[in-house]
C-alpha positions in Angstrom: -62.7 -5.4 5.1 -63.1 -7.9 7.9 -61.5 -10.2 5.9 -58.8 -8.2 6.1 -59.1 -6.8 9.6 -58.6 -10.6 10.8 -56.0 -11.5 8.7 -53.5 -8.7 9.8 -54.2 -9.9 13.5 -53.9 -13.4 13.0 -50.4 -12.6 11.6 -49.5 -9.2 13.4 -49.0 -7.5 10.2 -47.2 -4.3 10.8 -44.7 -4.0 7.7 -41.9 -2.5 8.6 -41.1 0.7 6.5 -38.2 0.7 4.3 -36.1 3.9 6.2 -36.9 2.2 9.1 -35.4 -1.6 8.2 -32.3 0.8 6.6 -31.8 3.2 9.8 -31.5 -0.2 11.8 -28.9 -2.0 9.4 -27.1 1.2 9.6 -27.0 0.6 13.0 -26.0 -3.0 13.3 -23.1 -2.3 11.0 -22.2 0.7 13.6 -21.7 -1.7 15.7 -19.5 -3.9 14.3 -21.9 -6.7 12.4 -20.8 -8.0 9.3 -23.0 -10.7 8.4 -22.2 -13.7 5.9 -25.9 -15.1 5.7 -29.0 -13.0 6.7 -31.9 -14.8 7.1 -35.1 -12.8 7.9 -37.9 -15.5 8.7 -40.6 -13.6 8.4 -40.0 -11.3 5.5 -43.0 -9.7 4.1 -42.6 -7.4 1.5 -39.3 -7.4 2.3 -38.5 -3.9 3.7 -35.3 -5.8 5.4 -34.0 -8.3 3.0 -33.6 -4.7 0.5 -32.5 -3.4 3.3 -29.7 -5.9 3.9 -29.0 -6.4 0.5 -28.4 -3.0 -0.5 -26.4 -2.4 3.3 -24.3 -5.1 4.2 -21.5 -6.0 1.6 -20.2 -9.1 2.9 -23.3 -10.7 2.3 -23.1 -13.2 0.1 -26.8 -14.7 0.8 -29.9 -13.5 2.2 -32.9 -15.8 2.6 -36.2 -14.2 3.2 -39.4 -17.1 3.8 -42.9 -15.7 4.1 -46.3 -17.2 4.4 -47.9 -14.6 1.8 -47.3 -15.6 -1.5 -48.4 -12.2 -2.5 -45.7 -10.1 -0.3 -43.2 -12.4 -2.1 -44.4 -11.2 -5.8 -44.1 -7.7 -4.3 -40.7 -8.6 -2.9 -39.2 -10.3 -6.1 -40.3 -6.9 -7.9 -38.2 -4.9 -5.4 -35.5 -6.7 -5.9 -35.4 -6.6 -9.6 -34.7 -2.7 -9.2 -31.4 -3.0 -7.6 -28.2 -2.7 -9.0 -26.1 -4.6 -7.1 -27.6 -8.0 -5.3 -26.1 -10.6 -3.8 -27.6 -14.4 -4.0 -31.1 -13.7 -3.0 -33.8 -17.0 -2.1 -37.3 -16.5 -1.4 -39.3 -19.2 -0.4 -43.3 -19.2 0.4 -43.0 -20.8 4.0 -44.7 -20.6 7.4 -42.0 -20.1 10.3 -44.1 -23.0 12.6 -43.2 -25.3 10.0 -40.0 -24.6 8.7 -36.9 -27.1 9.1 -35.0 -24.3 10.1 -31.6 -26.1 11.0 -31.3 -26.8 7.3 -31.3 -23.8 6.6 -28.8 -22.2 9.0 -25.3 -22.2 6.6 -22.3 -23.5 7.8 -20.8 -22.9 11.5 -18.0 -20.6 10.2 -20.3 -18.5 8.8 -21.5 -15.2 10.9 -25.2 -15.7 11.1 -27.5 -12.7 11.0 -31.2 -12.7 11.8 -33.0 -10.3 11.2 -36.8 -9.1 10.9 -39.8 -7.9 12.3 -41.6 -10.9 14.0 -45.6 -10.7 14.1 -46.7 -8.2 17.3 -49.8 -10.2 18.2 -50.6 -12.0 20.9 -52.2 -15.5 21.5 -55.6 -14.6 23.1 -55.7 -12.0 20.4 -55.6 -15.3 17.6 -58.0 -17.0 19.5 -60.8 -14.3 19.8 -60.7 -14.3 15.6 -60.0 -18.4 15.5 -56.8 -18.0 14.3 -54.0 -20.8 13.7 -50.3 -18.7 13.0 -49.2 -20.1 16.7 -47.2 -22.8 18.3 -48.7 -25.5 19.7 -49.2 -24.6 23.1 -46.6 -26.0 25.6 -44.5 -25.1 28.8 -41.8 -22.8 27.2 -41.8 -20.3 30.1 -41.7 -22.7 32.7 -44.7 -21.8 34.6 -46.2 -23.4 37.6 -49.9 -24.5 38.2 -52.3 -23.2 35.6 -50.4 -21.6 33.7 -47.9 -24.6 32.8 -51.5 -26.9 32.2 -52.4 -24.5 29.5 -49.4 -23.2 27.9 -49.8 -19.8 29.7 -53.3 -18.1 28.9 -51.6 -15.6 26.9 -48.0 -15.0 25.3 -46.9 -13.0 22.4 -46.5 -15.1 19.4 -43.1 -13.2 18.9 -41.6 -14.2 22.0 -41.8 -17.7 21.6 -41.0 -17.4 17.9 -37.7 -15.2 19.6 -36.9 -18.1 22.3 -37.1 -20.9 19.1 -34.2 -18.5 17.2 -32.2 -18.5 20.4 -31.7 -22.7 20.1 -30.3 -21.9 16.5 -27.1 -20.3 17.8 -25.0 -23.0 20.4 -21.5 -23.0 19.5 -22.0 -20.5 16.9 -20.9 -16.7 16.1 -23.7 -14.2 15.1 -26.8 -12.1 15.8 -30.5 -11.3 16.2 -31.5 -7.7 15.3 -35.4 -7.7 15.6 -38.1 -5.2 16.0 -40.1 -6.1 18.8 -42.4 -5.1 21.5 -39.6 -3.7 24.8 -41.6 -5.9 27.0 -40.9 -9.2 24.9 -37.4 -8.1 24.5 -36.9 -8.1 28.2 -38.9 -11.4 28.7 -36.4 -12.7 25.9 -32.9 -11.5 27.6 -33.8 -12.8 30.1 -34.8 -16.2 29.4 -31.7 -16.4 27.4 -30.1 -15.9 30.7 -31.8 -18.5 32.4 -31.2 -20.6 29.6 -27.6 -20.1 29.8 -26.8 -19.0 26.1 -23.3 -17.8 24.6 -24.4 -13.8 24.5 -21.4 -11.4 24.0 -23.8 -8.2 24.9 -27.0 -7.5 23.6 -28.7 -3.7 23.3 -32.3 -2.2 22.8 -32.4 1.0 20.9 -36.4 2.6 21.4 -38.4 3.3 18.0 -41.6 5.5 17.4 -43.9 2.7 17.1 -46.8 4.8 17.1 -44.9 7.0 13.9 -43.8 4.0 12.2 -46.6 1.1 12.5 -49.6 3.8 14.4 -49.3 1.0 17.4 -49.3 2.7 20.7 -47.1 0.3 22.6 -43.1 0.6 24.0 -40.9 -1.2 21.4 -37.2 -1.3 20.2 -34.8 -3.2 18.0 -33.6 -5.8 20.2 -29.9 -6.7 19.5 -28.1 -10.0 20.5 -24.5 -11.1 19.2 -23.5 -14.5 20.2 -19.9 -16.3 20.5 -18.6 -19.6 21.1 -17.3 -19.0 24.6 -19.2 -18.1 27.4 -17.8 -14.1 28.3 -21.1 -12.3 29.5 -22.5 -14.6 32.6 -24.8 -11.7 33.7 -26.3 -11.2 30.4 -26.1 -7.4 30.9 -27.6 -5.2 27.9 -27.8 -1.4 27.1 -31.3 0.4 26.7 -30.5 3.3 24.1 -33.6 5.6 23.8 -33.1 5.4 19.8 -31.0 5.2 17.2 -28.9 8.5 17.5 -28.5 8.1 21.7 -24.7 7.6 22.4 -25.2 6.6 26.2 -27.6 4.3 27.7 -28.8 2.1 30.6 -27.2 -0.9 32.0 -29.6 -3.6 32.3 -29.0 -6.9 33.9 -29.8 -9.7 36.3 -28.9 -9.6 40.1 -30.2 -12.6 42.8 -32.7 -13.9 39.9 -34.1 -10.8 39.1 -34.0 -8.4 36.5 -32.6 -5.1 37.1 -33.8 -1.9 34.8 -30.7 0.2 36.3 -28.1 -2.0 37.6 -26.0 1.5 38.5 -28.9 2.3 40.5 -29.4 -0.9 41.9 -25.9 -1.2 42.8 -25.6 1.7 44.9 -28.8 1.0 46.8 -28.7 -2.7 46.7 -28.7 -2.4 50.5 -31.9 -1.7 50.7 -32.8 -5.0 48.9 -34.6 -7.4 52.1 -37.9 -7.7 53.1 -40.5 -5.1 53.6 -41.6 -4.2 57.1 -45.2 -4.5 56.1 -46.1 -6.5 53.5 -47.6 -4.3 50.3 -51.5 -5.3 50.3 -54.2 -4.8 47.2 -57.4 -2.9 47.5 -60.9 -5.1 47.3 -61.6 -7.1 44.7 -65.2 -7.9 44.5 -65.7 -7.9 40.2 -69.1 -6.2 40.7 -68.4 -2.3 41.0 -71.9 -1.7 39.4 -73.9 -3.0 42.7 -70.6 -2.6 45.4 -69.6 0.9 45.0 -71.7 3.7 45.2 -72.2 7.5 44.7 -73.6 10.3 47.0 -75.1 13.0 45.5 -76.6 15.6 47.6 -76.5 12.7 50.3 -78.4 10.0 48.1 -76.7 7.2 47.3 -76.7 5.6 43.6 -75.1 2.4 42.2 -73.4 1.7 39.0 -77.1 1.1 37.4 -78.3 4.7 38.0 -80.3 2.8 41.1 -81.3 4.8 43.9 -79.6 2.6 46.8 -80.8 2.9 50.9 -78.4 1.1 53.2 -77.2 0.9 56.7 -74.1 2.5 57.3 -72.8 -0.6 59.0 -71.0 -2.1 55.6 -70.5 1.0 54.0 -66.8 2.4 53.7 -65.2 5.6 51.9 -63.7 4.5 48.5 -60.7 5.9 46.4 -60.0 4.5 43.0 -57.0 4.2 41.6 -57.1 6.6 39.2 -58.0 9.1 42.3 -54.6 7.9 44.2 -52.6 8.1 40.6 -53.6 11.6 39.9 -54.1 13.1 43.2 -57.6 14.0 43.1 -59.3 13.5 46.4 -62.0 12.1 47.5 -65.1 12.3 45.1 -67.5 11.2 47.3 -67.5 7.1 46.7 -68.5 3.8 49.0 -68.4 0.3 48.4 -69.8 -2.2 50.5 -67.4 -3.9 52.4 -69.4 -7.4 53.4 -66.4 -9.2 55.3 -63.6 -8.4 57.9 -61.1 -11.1 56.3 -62.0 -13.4 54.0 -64.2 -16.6 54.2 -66.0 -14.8 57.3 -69.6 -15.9 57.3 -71.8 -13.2 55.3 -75.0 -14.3 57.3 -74.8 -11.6 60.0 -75.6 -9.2 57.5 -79.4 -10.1 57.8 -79.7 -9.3 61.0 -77.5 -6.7 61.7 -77.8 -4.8 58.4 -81.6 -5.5 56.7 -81.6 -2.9 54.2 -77.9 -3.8 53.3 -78.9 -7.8 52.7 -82.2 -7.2 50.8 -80.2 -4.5 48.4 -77.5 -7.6 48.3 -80.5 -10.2 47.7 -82.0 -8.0 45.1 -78.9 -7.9 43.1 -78.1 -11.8 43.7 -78.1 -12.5 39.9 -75.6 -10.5 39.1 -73.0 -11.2 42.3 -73.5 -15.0 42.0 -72.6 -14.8 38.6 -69.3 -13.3 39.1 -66.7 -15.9 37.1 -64.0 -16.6 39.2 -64.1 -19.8 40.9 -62.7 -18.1 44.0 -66.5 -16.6 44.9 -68.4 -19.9 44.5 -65.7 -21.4 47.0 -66.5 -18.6 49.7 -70.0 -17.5 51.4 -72.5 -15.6 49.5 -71.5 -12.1 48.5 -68.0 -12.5 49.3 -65.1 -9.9 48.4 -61.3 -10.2 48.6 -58.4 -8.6 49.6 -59.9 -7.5 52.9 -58.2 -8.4 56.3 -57.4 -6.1 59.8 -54.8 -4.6 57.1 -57.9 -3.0 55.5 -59.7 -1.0 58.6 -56.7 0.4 59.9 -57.7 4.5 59.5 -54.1 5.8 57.9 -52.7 4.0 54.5 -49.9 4.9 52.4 -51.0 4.0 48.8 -49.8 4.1 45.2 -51.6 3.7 42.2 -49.9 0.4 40.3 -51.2 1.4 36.4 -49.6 5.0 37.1 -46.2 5.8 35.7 -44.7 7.2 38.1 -43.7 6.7 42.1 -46.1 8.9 43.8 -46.8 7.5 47.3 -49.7 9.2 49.5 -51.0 9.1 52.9 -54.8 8.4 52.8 -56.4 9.1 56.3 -59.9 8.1 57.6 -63.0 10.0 56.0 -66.2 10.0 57.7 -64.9 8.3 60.9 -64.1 5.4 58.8 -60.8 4.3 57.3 -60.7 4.3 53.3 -60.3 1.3 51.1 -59.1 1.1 47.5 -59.9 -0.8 44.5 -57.5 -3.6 43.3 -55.7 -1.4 41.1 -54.3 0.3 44.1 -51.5 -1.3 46.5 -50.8 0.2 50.2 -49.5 -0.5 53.8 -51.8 0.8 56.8 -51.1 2.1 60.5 -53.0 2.7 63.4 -50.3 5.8 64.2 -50.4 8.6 62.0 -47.3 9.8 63.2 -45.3 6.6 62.1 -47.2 6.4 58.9 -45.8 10.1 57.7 -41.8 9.1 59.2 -42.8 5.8 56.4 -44.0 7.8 53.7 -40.9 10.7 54.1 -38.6 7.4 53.3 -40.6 5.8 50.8 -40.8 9.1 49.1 -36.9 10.1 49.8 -34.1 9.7 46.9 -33.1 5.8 48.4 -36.5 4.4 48.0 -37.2 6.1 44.6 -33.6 5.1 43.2 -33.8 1.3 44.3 -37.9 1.0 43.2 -36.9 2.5 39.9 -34.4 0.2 39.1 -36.5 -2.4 39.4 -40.0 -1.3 37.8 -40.3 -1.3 33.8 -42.7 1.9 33.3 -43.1 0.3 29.8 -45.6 -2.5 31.7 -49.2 -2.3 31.8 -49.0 -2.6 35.6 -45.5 -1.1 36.3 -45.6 -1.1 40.2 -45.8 -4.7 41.5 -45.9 -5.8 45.2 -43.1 -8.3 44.4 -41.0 -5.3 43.6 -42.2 -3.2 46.6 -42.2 -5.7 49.2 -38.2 -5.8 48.2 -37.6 -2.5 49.7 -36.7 -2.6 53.3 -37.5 1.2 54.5 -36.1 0.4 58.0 -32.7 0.6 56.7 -33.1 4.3 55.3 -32.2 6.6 58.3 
């Protein structure tokens, strides 16, 4: 059984069911594809080469290659039950290793591809040793890091979507794949970047949790190509599924990609820089020692520790989970050790006893926090802290929430609140201007421009890139 657990990650096998590979051929031929070859590189059991076989009539070859030998035996028994068949090849191939240019057809021909690439990720095939991946390399053209490594983690499908993309220069055709949204989107839009022949391109949603029991957005991504260059902004439709007859216009404006670009455009005005730049709760990576619990005024920590500290470091907290749902305060702390960061931690000692031995006490576990960032910095040391942080009245929104739901937080106990780094916020010494901020950021402008710009299919929709976009000065 784990065996079989690890094989179906290392290969992200979900197989697609056979009304589902025929609802989407239905679909493409809707819309006007009319394949000559269909080549589906990653075939399975071969839910859409039966599919296309038995749906698109001016096939005259359909070439499915899969690394199972046994989905091919399944497949080539499928296939013996139909009637009518055009020339059908199989071949037992991995996709890394396939010349895939000889296999292509001739440029006259309209090229469909067509499938169900794996939905795994890299870090997902590393955890269980797996090798179905690339070699890791550049192909996103990240900075820093990111570029050394190959990017920490990618979906296997994207980059086997960006390799199908170099098959089609000069040529007439399509890619109809079922994919998570999110790599569709990271797909459009590198094929923008990249500067390829599209014609238009569409995402129609599926029930991925009804279909493969995965709960995660995803759609059959579309993308016809031409010779000539006629669609420079690479704009594409988002259809909610199948039987939706109107949809969102998506596209690319100043570099960026645009959710609703008839939203965008009428608030594109509002596009500058934020007033205030959008700031991140503390991150310290040790909530079981730094935040704390009163219960009938005793304080406890994350290890069901009785805790007795000065009041000096001690600060209100709200999670994010708290600002996301509304809830108020529930009666949390955290330590707050600096005023911005790098500040000298020493002062503590002297001015706060109980507060350094509780810190010393629980040395082991804060000097073994991972990131490189806290052996760099004085003992004990958070982040995202600055005079940002201890101004007394905050406007915050939860970034893992799925929806725009901005709050004024004021000061509890005398003492402004801070957040956890799930949470992103602006702060003001002036209550007054704070609510004239929040009536704008929570007026129909702000909420049609930030909408058009956040992807609520993301694990962490809300983004300060995205908020610090939105100049509120401009809303009267």
């Amino acid at each position: 059984m784990e065996t079989e657990r690890k094989r179906r990650v290392e290969f992200g096998d979900f197989q697609t069911p056979d009304d589902l590979a025929i609802a989407a051929c239905k679909k493409l031929i809707e819309i006007g594809i009319a394949p000559d070859l269909v080549i589906e590189p990653t075939c399975g059991v071969g839910a859409f080469v039966v599919a296309a076989a038995s749906q698109f009539p001016t096939a005259h070859e359909i070439r499915g290659f899969e690394v199972n030998a046994a989905y091919l035996e399944i497949l080539k028994a499928r296939l013996q039950m139909l009637s009518v068949l055009p020339t059908v090849q199989t071949e037992n191939a991995n996709f890394f290793e396939v010349d895939w240019q000889s296999q292509l057809g001739t440029k006259d021909q309209y090229l469909l591809v067509l499938g169900n690439f794996p939905w795994v990720t890299s870090s997902a095939q590393g955890a269980i040793g797996g090798a179905n991946l690339p070699e890791k390399s550049n192909f996103q053209n990240h900075k820093g890091f990111d570029a050394i490594t190959g990017k920490a983690n990618f979906d296997i499908s994207e980059w086997m979507l960006l390799e199908v993309l170099r098959w089609f220069p000069n040529r007439t055709g399509a890619i109809a794949m079922l994919v998570k949204t999110a790599v569709a989107r990271k797909v459009l839009s590198q094929a923008q970047q990249l500067g390829v022949n599209v014609l238009d391109a569409f995402m129609y949603g599926i029930d991925s949790k009804k279909h493969f029991g995965a709960a995660v957005d995803a759609c059959l991504m579309v993308v016809r190509f031409t010779c000539n260059p006629v669609n420079p902004d690479h704009e594409y439709t988002v259809f909610k599924d199948f039987e939706a007859t109107s949809g969102t216009r998506v596209g690319h404006r100043d570099g960026r990609t645009v959710g609703d670009l008839d939203a965008f455009d009428m608030t594109k005005h509002l596009v500058g820089a934020s007033p205030q730049k959008w700031r991140s709760g503390v991150k310290h990576d040790a909530s079981a020692v730094m935040e704390l619990t009163r219960n009938n005024g005793v304080l406890s920590n994350g290890l069901d520790q009785i805790v007795t500290v000065e009041n000096t470091y001690l600060f209100p907290l709200m999670k994010g989970s708290d600002v996301g749902s509304g809830k108020q305060w529930r009666q949390k702390f955290t330590l707050v050790t600096q005023r911005f960061v790098g500040e000298p931690t020493d002062a503590i000692r002297e001015c706060a006893p109980l507060t350094w031995t509780y810190l010393m006490n629980h040395a082991t576990q804060l000097d073994a926090r991972g990131s490189s960032i806290y052996a760099k910095n004085p003992r004990f040391s958070i982040f995202g802290i600055g005079d940002y942080a201890f101004r007394p009245w905050k406007i915050a929104i939860c970034a893992l929430y799925k929806r725009l739901d901005f709050r004024l937080i004021g000061p509890i106990e005398g003492k402004p609140v801070m957040f956890d780094d799930t949470v992103y916020y602006i702060s003001y010494d002036d209550r007054e201007e704070a609510e004239q901020t929040l009536e704008k950021l929570n007026g129909d402008s702000a909420r049609r421009l930030l909408c058009a710009l956040i992807f609520w299919d993301e694990k962490r929709p809300i983004k300060t890139s995205i908020l610090n976009l939105l100049d509120w000065k401009k809303i009267s």
